[in-house]
C-alpha positions as CSV (number, residue, x, y, z in Angstrom):
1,X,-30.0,6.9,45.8
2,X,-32.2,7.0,43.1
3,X,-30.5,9.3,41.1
4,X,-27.5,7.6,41.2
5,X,-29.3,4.1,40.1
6,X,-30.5,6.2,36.7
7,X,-27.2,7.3,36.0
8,X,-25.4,3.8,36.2
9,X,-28.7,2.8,34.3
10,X,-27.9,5.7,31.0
11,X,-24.2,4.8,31.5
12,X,-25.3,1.2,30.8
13,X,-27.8,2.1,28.1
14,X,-24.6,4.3,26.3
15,X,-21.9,1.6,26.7
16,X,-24.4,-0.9,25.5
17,X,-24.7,0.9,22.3
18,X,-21.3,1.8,22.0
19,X,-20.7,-1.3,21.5
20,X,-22.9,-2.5,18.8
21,X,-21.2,-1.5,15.1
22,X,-23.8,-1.6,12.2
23,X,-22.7,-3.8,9.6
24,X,-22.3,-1.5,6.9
25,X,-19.2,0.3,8.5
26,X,-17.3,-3.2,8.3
27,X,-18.1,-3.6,4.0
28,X,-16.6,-2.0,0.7
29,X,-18.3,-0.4,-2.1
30,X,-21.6,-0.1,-0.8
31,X,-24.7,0.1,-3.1
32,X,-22.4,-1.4,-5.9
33,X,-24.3,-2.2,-8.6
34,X,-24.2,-6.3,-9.3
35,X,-23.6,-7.4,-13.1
36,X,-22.8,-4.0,-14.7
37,X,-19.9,-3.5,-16.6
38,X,-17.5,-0.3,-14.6
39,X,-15.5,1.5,-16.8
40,X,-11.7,1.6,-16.3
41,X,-10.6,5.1,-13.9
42,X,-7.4,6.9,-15.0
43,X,-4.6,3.9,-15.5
44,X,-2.0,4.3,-12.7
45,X,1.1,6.5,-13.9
46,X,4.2,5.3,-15.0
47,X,6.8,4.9,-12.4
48,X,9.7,7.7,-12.9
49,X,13.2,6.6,-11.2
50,X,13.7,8.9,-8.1
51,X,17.2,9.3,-6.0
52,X,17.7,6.4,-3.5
53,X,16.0,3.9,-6.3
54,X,17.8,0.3,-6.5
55,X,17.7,-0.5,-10.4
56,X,18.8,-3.5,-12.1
57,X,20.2,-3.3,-15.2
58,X,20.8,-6.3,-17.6
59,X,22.6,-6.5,-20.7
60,X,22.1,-9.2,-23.1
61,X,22.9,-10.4,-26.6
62,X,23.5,-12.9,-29.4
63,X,26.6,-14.1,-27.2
64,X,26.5,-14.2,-23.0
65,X,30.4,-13.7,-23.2
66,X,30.5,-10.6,-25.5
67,X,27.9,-8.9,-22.6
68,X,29.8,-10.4,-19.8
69,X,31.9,-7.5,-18.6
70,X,29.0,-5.3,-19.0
71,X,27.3,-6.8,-16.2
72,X,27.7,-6.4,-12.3
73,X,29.1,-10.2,-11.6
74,X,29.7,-9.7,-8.1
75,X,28.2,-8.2,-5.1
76,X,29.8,-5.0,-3.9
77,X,28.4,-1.7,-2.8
78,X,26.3,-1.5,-5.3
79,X,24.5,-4.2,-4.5
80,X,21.3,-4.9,-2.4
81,X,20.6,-8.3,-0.7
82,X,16.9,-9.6,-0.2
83,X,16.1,-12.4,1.9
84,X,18.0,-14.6,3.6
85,X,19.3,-18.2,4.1
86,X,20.3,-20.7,1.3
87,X,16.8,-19.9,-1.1
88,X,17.8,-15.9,-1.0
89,X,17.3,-13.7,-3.8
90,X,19.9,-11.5,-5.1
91,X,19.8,-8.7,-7.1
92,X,23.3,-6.8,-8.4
93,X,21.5,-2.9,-8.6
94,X,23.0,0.5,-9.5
95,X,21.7,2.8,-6.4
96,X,20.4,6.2,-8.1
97,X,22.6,9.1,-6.2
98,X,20.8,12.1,-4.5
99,X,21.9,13.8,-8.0
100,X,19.9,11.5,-9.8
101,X,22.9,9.9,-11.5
102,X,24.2,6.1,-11.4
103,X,27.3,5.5,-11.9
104,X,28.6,2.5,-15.0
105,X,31.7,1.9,-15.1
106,X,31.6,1.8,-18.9
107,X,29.4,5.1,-19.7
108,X,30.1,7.1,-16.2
109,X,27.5,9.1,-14.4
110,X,24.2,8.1,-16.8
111,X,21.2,10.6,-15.5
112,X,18.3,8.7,-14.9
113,X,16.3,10.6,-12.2
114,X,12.7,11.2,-13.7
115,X,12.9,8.7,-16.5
116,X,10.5,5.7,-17.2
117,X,12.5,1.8,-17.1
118,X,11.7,2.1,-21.1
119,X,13.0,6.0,-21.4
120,X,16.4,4.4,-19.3
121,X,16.3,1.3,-22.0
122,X,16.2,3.5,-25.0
123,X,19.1,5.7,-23.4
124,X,21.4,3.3,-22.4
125,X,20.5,0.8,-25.8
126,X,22.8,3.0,-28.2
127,X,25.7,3.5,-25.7
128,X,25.8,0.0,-25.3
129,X,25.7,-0.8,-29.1
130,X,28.5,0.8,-29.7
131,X,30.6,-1.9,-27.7
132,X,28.5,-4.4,-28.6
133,X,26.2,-5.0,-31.4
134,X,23.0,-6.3,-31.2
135,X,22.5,-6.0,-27.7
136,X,19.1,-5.5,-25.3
137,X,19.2,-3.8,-22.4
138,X,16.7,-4.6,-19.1
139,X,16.4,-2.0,-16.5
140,X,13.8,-2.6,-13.5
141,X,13.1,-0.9,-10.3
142,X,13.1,-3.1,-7.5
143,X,12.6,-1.6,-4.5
144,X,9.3,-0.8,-5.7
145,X,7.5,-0.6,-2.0
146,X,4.0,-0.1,-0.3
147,X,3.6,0.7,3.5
148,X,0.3,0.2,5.0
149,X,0.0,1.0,8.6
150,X,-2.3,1.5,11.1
151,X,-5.7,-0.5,11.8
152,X,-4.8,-3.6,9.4
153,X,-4.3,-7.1,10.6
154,X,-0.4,-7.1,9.2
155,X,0.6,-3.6,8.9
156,X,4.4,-3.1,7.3
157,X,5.9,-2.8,3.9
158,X,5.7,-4.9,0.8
159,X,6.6,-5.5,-2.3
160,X,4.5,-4.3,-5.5
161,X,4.6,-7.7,-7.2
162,X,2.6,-5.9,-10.4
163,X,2.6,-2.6,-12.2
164,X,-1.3,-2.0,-11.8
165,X,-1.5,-3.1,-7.8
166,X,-5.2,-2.0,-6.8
167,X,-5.5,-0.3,-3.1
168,X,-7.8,-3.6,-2.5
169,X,-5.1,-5.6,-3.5
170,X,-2.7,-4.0,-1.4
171,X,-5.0,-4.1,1.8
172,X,-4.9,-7.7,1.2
173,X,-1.2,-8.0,1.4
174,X,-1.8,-6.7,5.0
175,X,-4.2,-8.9,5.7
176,X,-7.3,-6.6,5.6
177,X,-8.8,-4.3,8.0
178,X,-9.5,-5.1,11.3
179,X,-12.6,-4.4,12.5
180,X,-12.0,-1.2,14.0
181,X,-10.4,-0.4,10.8
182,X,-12.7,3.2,9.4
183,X,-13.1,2.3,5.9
184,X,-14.8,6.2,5.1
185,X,-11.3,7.4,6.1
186,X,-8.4,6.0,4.7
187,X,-5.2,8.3,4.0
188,X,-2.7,7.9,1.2
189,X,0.1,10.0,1.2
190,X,2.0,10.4,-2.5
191,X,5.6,11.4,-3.4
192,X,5.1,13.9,-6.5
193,X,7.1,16.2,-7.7
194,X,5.5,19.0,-5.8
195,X,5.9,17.6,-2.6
196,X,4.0,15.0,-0.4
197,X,0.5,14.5,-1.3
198,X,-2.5,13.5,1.5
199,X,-5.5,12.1,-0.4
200,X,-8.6,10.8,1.6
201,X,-10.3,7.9,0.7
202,X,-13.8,5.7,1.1
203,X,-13.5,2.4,0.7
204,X,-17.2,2.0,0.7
205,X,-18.2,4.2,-1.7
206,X,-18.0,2.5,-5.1
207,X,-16.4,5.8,-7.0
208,X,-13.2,4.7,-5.9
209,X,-12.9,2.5,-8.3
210,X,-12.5,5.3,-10.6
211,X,-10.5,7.0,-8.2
212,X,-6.8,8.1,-9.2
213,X,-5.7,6.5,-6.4
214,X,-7.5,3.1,-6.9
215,X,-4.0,2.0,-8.5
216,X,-1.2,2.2,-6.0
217,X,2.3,3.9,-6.7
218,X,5.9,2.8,-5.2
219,X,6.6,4.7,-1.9
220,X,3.0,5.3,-1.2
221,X,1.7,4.9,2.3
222,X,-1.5,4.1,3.2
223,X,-2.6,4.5,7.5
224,X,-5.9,3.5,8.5
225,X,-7.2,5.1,11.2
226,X,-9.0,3.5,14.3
227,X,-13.0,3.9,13.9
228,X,-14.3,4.9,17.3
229,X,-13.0,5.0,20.7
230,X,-14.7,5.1,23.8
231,X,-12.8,6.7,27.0
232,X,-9.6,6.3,25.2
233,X,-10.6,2.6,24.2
234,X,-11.6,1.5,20.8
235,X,-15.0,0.1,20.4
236,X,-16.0,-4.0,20.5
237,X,-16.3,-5.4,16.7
238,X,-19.7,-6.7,17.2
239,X,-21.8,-6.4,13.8
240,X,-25.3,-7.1,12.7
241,X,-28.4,-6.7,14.2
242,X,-28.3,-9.4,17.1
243,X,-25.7,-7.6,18.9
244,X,-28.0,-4.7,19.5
245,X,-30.6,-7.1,20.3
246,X,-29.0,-8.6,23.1
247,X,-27.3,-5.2,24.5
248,X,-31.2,-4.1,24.8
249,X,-32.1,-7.1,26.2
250,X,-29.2,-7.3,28.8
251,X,-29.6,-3.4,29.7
252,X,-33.5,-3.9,30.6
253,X,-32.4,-6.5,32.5
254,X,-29.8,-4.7,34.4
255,X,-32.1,-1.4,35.0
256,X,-34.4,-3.7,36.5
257,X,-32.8,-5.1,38.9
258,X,-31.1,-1.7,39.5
259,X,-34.6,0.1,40.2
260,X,-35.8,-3.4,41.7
């Protein structure tokens, strides 16, 4: 009998613990220094148009009527719908084939697979001039993505409403980490040219921030992995020192009246 009162009183002792998450595992960029200046890290790379890419591609000039029939006017299969009801956005987009080729009806299949928006700009801006004079030409991306998943309070996909979208800034999308979230483990996986890249990332160490993956790219996906589990059930998000406290407290008072 009295072995089996120790064992539920370890069991209790364990769970108790278990139970109690030190604050630090919860924060980013520990051991930041306060007021000091950090120097940029390596500026996020230029998106390069892949296959499947949505682009939109605007031609403008001196007169709207002389640039008309350059311009997708009407929604077809080239098109891409976002949103929906009465306040929906549209966007008329050229879809990059799996050859890397869109297709204008003016210039034909245009190769634009591994260019920058401004390398597509220069390319298409003397083609065009030679219709029209004195004409600009606007090409974004804009299906330019970012999937978080895992422990985060809204996982999914979102838009990248800037060029230089931090990792921070993206887990705020999302809604943040939950408390389970493990901050010392966060994977990004990278489309490059190579194939698909894994990098493994601390959010509480404050090197990140010169990290090449502090910046975010289109496509990438970012999973946060669960922080502890306990028979197959991920530990309570109790933090700071008074939830220790009071697991002590209630485990003597439990083996007490256990061995009482």
């Amino acid at each position: 009998m009295n072995t089996l009162k120790i064992f539920f009183a370890v069991a209790l002792i364990i769970f108790s613990f278990s139970c109690s998450t030190p604050l630090k595992n919860l924060g980013y960029l520990h051991k930041v220094q306060p007021d000091l200046l950090y120097q940029d890290g390596p500026a996020p790379q230029e998106y390069r148009v892949q296959p499947n890419d949505n682009l939109y591609i605007r031609i403008i000039g001196e007169d709207e009527l002389m640039t008309a029939f350059l311009n997708i006017t009407s929604t077809g299969n080239n098109s891409m719908m976002y949103g929906s009801g009465t306040n929906a956005l549209e966007f008329i987009t050229y879809i990059v084939s799996e050859s890397g080729t869109i297709s204008m009806p003016q210039f034909g299949e245009v190769p634009v697979a591994g260019l920058t928006i401004r390398e597509i700009e220069k390319k298409l801006t003397p083609e065009v001039n030679k219709l029209v004079s004195n004409t600009s030409v606007i090409v974004r991306v804009v299906n330019r993505m970012v999937t978080v998943l895992g422990e985060v309070k809204g996982p999914g996909t979102y838009p990248m409403l800037k060029y230089r979208q931090t990792i921070f800034e993206t887990l705020g999308m999302a809604g943040d980490l939950t408390d389970f979230g493990n901050r010392k483990n966060i994977k990004l996986i990278r489309e490059t040219d190579q194939g698909k890249f894994i990098a493994q990332l601390d959010l509480t160490d404050p090197s990140i921030i010169n990290s090449t993956y502090y910046y975010v790219l289109p496509s990438d996906v970012i999973y946060i992995e669960p922080r502890d589990k306990l028979y197959g059930t991920k530990t309570l998000p109790f933090t700071g020192p008074l939830p220790a406290i009071l697991s002590l407290i209630s485990s003597a008072i439990a083996m007490f009246f256990i061995f009482k």
